[in-house]
N, C-alpha and C positions, 0 to 999 in steps of 0.2 A: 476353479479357474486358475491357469499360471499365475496370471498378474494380479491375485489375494495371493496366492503362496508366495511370489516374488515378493509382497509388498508386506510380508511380516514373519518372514522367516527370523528367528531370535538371531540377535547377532553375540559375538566373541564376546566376553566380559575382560577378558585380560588388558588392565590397563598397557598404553606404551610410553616407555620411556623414553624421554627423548630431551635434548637441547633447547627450552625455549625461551625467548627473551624474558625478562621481568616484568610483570605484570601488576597494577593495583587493585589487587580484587576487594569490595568492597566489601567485608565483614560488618564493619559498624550499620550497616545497610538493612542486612540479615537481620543482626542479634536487635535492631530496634522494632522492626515488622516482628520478630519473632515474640519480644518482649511483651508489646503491645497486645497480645493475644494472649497475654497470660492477667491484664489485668484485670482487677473485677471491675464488673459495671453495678451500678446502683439503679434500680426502678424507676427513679428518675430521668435517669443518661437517655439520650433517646427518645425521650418523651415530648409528647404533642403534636401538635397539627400545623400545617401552612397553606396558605392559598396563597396566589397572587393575581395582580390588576393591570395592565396594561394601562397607563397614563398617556392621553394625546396620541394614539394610533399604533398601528403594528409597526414592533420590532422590523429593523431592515440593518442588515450585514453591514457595518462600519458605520453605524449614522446613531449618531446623540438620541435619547429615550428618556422614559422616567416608569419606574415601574413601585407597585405599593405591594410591601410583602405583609401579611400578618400571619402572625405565630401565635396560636393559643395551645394555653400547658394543657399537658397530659395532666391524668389523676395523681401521679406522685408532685406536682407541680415542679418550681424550682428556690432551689433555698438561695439563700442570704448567702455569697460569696458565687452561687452557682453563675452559668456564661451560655448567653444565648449565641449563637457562629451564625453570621451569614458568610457562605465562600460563593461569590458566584465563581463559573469556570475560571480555573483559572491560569487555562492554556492558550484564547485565542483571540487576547482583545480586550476584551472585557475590563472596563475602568474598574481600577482601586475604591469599594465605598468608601468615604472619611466623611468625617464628622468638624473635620477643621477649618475648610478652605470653603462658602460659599457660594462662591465665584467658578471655584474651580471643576473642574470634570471629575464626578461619582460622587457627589456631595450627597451625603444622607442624611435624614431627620429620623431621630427613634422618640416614639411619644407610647405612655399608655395611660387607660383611664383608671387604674386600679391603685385607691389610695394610697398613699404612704409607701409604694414603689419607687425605690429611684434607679437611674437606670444610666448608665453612662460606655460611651461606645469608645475603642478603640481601634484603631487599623493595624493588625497582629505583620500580615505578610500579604503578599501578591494577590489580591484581589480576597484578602481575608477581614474580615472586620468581628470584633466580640464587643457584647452588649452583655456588663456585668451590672449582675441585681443584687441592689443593694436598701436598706432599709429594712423593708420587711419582705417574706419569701412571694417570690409571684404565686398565686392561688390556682388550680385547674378551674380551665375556663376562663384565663385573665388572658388579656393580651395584651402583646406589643408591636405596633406598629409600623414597621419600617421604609418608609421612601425611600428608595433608591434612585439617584440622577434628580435628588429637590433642586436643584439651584436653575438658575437661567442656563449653565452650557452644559446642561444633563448628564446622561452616564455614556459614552460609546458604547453599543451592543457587539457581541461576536462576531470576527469579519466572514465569517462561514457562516452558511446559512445551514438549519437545519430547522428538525421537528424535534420538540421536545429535550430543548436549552434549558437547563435544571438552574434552579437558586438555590444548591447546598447550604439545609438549614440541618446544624446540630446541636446539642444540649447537653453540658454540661451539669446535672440537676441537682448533684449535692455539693458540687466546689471542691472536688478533690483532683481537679486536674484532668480528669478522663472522661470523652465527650464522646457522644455515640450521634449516627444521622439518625433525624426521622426517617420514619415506616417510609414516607412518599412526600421526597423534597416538590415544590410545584415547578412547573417547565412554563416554558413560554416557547411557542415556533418563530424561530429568526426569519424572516424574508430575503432574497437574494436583492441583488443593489439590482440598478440600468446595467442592461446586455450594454457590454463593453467588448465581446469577442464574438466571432464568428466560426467553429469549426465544421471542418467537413473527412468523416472518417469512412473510409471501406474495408475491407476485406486487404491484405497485404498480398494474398496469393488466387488464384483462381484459372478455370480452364477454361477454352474454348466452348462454346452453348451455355453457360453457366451462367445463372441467375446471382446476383447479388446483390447486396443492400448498399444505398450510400443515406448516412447519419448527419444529417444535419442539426448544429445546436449552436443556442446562444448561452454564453454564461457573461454573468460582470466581472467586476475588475480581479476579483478573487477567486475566478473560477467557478464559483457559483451555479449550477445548474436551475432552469424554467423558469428564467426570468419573463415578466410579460411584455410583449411585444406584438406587433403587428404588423405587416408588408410585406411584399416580394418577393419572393428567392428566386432568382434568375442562375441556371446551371451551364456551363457550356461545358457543354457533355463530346466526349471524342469520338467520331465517325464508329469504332469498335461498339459502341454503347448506344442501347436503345433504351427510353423508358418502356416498362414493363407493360402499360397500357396503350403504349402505339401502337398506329396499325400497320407500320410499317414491318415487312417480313424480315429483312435483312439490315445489313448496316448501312446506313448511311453513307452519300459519297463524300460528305465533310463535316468537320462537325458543327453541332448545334444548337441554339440557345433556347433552353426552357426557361417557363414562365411558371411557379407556382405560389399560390397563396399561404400564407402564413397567418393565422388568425388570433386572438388574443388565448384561445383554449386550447391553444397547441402547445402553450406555455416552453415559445420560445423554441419547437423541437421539429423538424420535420422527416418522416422516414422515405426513403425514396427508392423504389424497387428497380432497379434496371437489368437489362437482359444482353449479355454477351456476344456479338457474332459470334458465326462458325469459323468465321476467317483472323477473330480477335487473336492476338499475340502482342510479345512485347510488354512495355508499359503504358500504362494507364494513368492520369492523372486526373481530375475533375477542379476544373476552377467556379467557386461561385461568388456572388455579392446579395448583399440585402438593400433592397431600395422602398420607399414610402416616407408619409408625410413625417411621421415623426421618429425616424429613422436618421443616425445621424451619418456623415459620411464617412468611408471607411472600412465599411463592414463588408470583406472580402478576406476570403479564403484560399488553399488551395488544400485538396485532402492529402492524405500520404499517399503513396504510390502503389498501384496495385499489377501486380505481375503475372500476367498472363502467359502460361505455359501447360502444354499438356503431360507436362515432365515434373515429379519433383513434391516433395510431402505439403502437405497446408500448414504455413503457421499461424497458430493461433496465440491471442496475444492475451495474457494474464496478469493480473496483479495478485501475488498469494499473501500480501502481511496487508492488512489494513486494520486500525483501530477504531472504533465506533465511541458515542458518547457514553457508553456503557462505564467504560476505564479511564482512558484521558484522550479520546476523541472527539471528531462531531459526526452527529447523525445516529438514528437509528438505525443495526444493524438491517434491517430490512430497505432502507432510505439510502443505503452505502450500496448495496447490491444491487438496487432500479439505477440509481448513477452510473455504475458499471457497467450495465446493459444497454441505459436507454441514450445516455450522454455520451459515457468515453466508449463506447462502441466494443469492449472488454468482447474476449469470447470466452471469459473466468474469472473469476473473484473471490477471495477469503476472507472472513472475519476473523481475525484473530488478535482479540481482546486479550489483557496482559491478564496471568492468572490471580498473580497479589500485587496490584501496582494501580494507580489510578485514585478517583472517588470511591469506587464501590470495588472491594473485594470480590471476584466472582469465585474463589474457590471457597468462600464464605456463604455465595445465595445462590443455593441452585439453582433459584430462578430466571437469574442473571446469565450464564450461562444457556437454560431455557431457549432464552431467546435468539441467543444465536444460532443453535440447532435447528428452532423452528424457522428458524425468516432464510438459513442454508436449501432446504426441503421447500420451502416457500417459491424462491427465486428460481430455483434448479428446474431447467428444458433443457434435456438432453439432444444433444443436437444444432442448438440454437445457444445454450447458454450455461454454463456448469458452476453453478455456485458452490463454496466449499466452507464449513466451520471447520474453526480449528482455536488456538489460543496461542497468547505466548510463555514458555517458559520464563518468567524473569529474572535468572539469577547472578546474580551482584557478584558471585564468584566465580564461577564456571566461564560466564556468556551469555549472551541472550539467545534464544532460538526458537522459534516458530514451528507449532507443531499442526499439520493442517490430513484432514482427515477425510477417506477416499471411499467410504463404504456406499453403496447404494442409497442407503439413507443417512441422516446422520445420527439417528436414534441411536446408531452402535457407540459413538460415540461418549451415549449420556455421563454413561461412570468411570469415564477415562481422562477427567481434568487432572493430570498428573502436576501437584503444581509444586513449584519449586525451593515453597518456606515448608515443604515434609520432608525430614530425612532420611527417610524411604528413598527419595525421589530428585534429592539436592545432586547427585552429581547424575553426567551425560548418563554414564552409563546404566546407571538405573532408571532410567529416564527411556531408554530405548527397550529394556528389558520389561518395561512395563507396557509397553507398545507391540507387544511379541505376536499379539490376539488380535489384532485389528487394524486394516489397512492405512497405515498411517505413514507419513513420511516428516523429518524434520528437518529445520534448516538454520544454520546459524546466519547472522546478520549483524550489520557492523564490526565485523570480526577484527577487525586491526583497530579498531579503537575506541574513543569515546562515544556511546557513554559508557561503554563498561569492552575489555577485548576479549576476545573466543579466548578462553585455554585450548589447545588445540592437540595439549599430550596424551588425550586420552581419541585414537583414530575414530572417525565414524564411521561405521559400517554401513557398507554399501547398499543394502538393503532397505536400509532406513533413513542414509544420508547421503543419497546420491551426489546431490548439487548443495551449491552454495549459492548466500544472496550476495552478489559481487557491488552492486551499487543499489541506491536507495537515496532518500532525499539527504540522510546522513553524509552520504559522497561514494566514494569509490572508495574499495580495502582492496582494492586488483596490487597494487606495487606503488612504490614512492615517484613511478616515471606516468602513472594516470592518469589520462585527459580528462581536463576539467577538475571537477570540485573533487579533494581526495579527503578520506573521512578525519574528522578533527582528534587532536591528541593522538595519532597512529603511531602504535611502539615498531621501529628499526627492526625485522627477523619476524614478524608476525602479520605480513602482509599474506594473499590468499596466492600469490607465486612463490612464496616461501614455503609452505603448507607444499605444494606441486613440487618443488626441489626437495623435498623431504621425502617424495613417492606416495603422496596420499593421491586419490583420484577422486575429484572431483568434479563435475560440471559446474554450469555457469549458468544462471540467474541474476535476472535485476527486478525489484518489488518495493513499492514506495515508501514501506512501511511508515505510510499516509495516516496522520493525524486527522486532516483538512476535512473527511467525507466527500474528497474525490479520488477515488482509485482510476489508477491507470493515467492520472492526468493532474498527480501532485507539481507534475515541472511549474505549473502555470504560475503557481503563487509563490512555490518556494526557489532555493537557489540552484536544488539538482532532485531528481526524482530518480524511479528505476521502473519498468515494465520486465514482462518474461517473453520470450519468445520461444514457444513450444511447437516441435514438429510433428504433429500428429493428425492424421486425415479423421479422427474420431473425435468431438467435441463431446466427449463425455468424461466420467470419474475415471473408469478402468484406463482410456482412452491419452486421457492425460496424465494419470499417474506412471503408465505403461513409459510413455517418453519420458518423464524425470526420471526413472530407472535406468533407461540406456543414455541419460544425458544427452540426447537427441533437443537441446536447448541452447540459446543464445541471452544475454543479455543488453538493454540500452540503458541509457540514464533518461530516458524520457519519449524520443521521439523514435517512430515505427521504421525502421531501418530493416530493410530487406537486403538477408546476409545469404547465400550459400555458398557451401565451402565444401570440398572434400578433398583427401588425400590417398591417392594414386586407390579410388572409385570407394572410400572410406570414406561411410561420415560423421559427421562431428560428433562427439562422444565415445567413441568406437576405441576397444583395444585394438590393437593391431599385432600381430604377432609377424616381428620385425625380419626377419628373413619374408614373409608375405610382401611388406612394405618395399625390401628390394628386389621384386621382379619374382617371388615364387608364387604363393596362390593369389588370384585374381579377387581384388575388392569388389564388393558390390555390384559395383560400376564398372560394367565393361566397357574396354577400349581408353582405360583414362592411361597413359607413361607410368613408368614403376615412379615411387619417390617426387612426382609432381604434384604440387598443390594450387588448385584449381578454386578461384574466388571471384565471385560475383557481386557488387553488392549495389545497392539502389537506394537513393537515401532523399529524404523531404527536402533537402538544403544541399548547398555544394561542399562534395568531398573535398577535404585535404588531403589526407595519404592513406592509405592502408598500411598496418603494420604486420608485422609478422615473429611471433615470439616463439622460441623452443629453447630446450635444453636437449642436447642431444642424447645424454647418456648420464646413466646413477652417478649422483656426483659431483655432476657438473651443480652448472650456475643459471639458472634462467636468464633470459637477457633479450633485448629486439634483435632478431636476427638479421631482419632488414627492414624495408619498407618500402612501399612504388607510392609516387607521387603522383597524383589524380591530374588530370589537365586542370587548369584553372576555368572555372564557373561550371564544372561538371557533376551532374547529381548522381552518373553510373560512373562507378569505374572497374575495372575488370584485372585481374590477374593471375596469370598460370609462373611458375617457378619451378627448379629442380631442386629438390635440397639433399644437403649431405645424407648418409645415412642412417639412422636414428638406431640406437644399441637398448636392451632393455632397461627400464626406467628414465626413457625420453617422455617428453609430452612435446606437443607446439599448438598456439591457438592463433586466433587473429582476430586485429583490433581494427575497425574502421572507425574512424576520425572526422567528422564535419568540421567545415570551417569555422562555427558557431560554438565548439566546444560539443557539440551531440555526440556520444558514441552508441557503438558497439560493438562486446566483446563472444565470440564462439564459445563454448565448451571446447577442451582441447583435446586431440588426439593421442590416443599413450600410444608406451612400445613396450613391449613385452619380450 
């Protein structure tokens, strides 16, 4: 098939040289993960068992608990200086145990019944506490007991809700420093809080006759999905829309208000089929509210905007970085993929867990990895919903980058965790030459900055590194003039328009690279998020790998912004071969002006401006070439332009700007 040979043709090994800012690549990082594998563990390290108790009812997302852990030794038991660890998570909430205060929040009690043990707790670091044994050695089959959240104002739980929230219990067994996890730390499931929000998501594009889904969900104050709840859901649906179940043949002559039931087993979630006129065009919006007895007021909606035209590719909206509880996320990979489908209305989603970074190494358990694979294959409806495993590269030198994987199944996948504490495998370019066999694509992220920035001297081939992830919860790495949150610590010359003024070609992505366990829909909790917007009438792997090849994508920080762009009948991503551009072969798009750029965009909130960025020619300087300013309280705004004439190694994209700080960004047009 093209799009396998397109998607792993080997790329160029020859590093390039180039100009780039100073960088802090983090070596002490490396040489310590690398160190740590060189030490020996003792029979004891890792030893023993844990269960735990739910004290006073279930776990619920940001609300005080009390939980009783017991740890009993393995057969090596643990000696006289050895260090029992409890770490609960310790990325999203989770009170500090201590042993000191209490009165205070995470206060714990350590008790055992095994004579002449004495046992005394420390609080090491961020939700880390060690319980060293002293006296005599604990014995196998001796235990010790640890309450967590003893005191009157308990422990806070994780303000994410998930299944299978781990108490990371490790052991220390002979007191030499070096502590390994148990076989199977015990989990407890978090509960989501009170639905606090009400969203309403459809489809962004669609035709005339076309059937459609509108998603309705409640989550709490953390975004939380299948909170329980009860009442209402009242839609006013616009004369163009019918539900799927009326008997009515055509559209309505205005529009009208539905009435459905919301029951406590719906867990917060309703799906809602509706049906298109022949006559539908234009936009579409859907307003709803929630009403009932213990329903508070407020709960009101409006969805994003759906664009009805018989013209014009489908975009489908993706989240390709998300982390699961596996690494330093929440949720199970399986439990992050139903979220993405069933909540944020996703039409794609990736697992990609870090390969050496987190709790549990996965380039260390194959298992661990396992399970990404299978809950990819698990979640994946072609057509309906395209799940993807993948992992992230983590490297402390190079960059970070996410590598997400497009084969039919993900089985191909199994022996290809290329991770990045192998030397083999530590820089890019080994990293894509190991990828050469299987349809895989990479992406860097946070590129301009903290927590680590792209090297970006060695180019990525296009083959395997189409696009870039432009924004993400991290912020934007677009340029130092970025609407909204821009990525922290960003080095001066290492921004992703810098990279463009250098002649690399890349497209444009945004992906939450979501900690939370909610993809597609990290905005909600944190202070900027990213989604993809991929143009492709095919919701499948080939489908949408196909469009990240041609750069046929757009980028938001969060919110479903309906963008189309072309120039002079060119679309987004597109070389252009610049005598074409002025007036000789005809784009795509016939009947568009030579050198006119034609923008449309449609956004959930009122536009500010559209921008407009190029560099005309090799050399130059990227910069805003202009901008049109949206009417005031306008959610469409529209613009056609002439522009100078673009010499080869031009690019130009464009930015659409919400009043609210919402963007998004094209993939931009080269010249050749």
């Amino acid at each position: 098939m093209l799009v396998g040979l397109a998607c792993s043709r080997a790329p160029e090994l020859d590093p390039v040289d180039r100009d780039w800012p100073d960088r802090s690549p983090r070596h002490d990082i490396v040489e310590e993960l690398r160190s740590d594998l060189l030490r020996p563990r003792s029979s004891a390290d890792g030893g023993g068992t844990a269960t735990v108790e739910t004290l006073g009812g279930p776990a619920v997302a940001g609300s005080p608990g009390s939980w009783r852990i017991v740890y009993r030794a393995g057969p090596a038991g643990v000696a006289v200086g050895g260090t029992v660890y409890l770490q609960v998570s310790p990325f999203w909430g989770w009170s500090t145990p201590q042993a000191e205060r209490p009165q205070a929040r995470g206060y714990t009690t350590i008790e055992t019944a095994a004579a002449g043990v004495e046992l005394v707790a420390e609080t090491l670091d961020q939700q880390l506490l060690a319980i060293a044994v002293g006296g005599r050695p604990l014995a196998a089959g001796e235990e010790v007991v640890i309450t967590y959240g003893a005191g009157p104002a308990g422990a806070l739980a994780d303000r994410y809700a998930e299944r299978e929230s781990r108490f990371w219990v490790a052991v220390d067994g002979d007191g030499d420093g070096v502590r390994g996890l148990i076989a199977e730390s015990p989990a407890v499931d978090v509960m989501p809080g009170p639905p606090a929000r009400l969203l309403l998501h459809m489809p962004s594009t669609a035709r005339p006759n076309d059937r459609v889904t509108l998603t309705a969900a409640l989550v709490d104050a953390a975004g939380n999905g299948w909170p329980a709840a009860a009442g209402t859901l009242q839609l006013r649906l616009p004369a163009a829309a019918n539900l799927v179940d009326s008997r009515a043949d055509s559209a309505a002559e205005m529009e009208q208000v539905v009435s459905l039931a919301l029951a406590v087993e719906d867990r917060g979630r309703l799906v809602v089929p509706l049906r298109l006129s022949a006559e539908a065009s234009g936009v579409i919006r859907v307003r709803g509210w929630l009403v009932g007895a213990e329903i508070e007021p407020g709960f009101e909606a409006e969805s994003n905007p759906l664009l009805v035209s018989p013209a014009g590719r489908r975009i489908l909206w993706a989240d390709l970085q998300n982390h699961s509880g596996l690494s330093d996320g929440s949720a199970t990979p399986d439990d992050l993929l139903l979220y993405a489908r069933e909540v944020a209305a996703l039409d794609a989603a990736a697992v990609t867990d870090h390969d050496h970074w987190g709790m549990r190494f996965m380039d260390r358990e194959p298992e661990v990895w396992r399970r990404t694979l299978d809950a990819a294959d698990r979640r994946h409806e072609p057509g309906r919903f395209v799940a993807l495993a993948g992992y992230e590269w983590t490297n402390w030198v190079e960059g970070h980058r996410h590598v997400v994987f497009f084969e039919p199944t993900a089985e191909a996948a199994a022996g290809l965790l290329l991770t990045s504490i192998d030397e083999r495998y530590d820089e890019p370019r080994e990293l894509w030459a190991g990828l050469k066999d299987v349809r895989a694509l990479t992406f860097a992220h946070h590129s301009a900055g903290d927590p680590i920035a792209t090297d970006w001297s060695q180019e990525p081939p296009p083959e395997l590194e189409p696009v870039t992830e432009i924004v993400s919860v991290h912020g934007s790495s677009e340029a130092a003039d970025s609407p909204g949150l821009t990525v922290r610590g960003a080095l001066e010359g290492n921004y992703v328009r810098d990279v463009l003024d250098r002649g690399y070609r890349l497209g444009f992505i945004g992906s939450s690279d979501g900690h939370d366990g909610h993809p597609g829909l990290a905005h909600l909790a944190s202070p900027g998020g990213g989604v993809a917007a991929i143009l492709s009438d095919e919701a499948t792997r080939e489908g949408i790998c196909e469009a990240l090849l041609a750069r046929r994508t757009y980028a938001t920080n969060g919110p479903r912004i309906v963008v189309r762009a072309s120039y002079a009948g060119w679309p987004i991503g597109a070389v252009i071969d610049a005598p074409a551009a002025a007036g000789g072969e005809v784009g795509p798009i016939a009947g568009v002006p030579e050198r006119t750029l034609v923008v449309r965009a449609v956004a959930p909130t009122e536009i500010a401006r559209i921008d407009v960025i190029s560099r005309q020619e090799a050399g130059g300087v990227g910069a805003v070439a202009g901008e049109a300013l949206c009417p005031e309280g306008e959610r469409e705004c529209s613009l056609t332009v002439a522009l100078p004439e673009f010499r080869s190694g031009g690019y130009l994209y464009v930015r659409v700007v919400q009043t609210d700080g919402g963007a998004a960004w094209t993939s931009p047009f080269f010249f050749e």
